[in-house]
N, C-alpha and C positions, 0 to 999 in steps of 0.2 A: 613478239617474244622479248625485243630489246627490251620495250617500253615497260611490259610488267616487270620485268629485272630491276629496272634504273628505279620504277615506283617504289618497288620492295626496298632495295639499299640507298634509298632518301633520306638525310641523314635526317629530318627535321622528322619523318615519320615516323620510323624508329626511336629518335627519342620521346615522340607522345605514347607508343607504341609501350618500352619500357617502364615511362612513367604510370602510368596506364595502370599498369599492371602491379606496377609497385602502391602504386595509391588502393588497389582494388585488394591486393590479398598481404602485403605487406606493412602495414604503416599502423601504427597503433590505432590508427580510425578505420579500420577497414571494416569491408559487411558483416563479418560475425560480429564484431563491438559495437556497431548501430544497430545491429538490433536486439541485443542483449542489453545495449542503455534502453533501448524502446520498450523491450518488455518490463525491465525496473521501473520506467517510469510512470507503463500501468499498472503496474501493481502500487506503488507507494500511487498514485492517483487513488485506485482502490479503497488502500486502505484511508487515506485522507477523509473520505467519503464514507465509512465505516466508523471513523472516529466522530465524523461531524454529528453520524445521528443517534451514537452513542451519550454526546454529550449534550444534545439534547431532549433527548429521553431523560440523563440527569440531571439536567434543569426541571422539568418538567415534575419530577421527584422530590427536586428540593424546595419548589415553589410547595407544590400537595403538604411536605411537612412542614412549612414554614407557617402557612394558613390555614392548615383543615385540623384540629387540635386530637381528633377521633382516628388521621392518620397518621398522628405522631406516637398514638397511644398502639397502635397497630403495631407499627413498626418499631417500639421499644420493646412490645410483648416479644415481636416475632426476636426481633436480631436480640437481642440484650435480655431478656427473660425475665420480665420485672413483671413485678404483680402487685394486687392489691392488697392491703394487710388481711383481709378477710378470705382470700386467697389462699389452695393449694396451686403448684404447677408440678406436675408430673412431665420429664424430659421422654421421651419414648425415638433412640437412635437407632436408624439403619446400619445393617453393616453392609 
């Protein structure tokens, strides 16, 4: 019984003891803020990765209208509403 006493009030224990604890729930690094950087950091991973094939898809896009002349003509009818003088266009909007 001495022994576990003397072990318990070791000063050298007690203070990993305290540190311990203080590193674990109190320190601005503690378990909730590692893992709440963990999760921000997958998610911005995420989205990193969302933007990458975002911006390849618009490459992909700007290459088709830089060289296919029929999908520049596409895409001016569609976004911009340009026609051809012999042309009507009728606009027809959802609500």
């Amino acid at each position: 019984m001495k022994k576990v006493v003397r072990i318990l009030t070791n000063k050298f224990l007690l203070t990993a003891l305290i540190f311990g604890t203080w590193m674990m729930w109190f320190d601005q690094n503690d378990f909730g803020s590692q893992r709440d950087r963990a999760q921000a950091l997958r998610d911005t991973k995420e989205n990193i990765a969302y933007l990458k094939q975002e911006i390849a898809m618009m490459e992909r896009e700007h290459y088709e209208l830089t060289n296919n002349p029929q999908k520049l003509e596409t895409y001016a009818r569609e976004q911009y509403r340009m026609k051809r003088d012999n042309e009507d266009v009728y606009v027809i909007e959802k609500k």
